[in-house]
C-alpha positions, 0 to 999 in steps of 0.5 A: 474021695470023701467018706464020712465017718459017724463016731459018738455023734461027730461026722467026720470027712477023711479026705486023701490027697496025692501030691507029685513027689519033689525031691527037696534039699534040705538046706532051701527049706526056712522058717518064717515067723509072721507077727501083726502081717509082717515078717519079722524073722527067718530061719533055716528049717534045719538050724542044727546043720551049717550049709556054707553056700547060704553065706555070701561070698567073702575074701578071708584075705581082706579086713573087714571094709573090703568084705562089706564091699565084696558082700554089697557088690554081691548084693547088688547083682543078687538078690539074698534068701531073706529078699527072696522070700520077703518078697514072696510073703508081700506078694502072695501071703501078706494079709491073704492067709486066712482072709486077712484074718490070721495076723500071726502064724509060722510058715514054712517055704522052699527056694528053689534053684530058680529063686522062686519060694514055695510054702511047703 
């Protein structure tokens, strides 16, 4: 429902909008800065907190070529946050945002359990 508001000569519409209510964990939630159409970096929504089940798995025991195997094996049947989302971005906001005519913005997105990204 739209109403419009006279103030000093300027019309104003106020328009209220109800949307489902999610319950979002904190720790899905990333920021992600576009610069000339491209993604060039993703951050967590909350960078003062440390969710460990953000960081891919690792065997301590092992030096460090063993971890890069164990994190490349884990790759390879996983995909990561950061292929997640950038695969959103090339798929659905990529040179869409604004018509194409916006070129840098921040965007704030959700990765749900099922690994779909929403823009929140």
């Amino acid at each position: 429902n739209k109403t419009p508001i006279n103030n000093n000569n300027n019309k104003f519409e106020y328009e209220l909008v109800l949307r489902k209510w999610c319950n979002l964990h904190p720790s899905m939630e990333f920021r992600c800065f576009i610069y000339n159409h491209q993604l060039i970096a993703i951050s967590q929504r909350h960078p003062t907190k440390f969710y460990s089940h953000l960081q891919l798995p690792a065997d301590q025991d092992n030096d460090e070529e063993d971890e890069e195997e164990v994190q490349q094996q884990y790759h390879h049947h996983h995909p990561t946050y950061v292929e997640i989302i950038q695969d959103f971005h090339e798929t659905y906001v990529q040179n869409r945002f604004a018509d194409g005519q916006v070129h840098r913005y921040v965007m704030d997105v959700y990765v749900d359990s099922q690994e779909r990204t929403w823009i929140v």
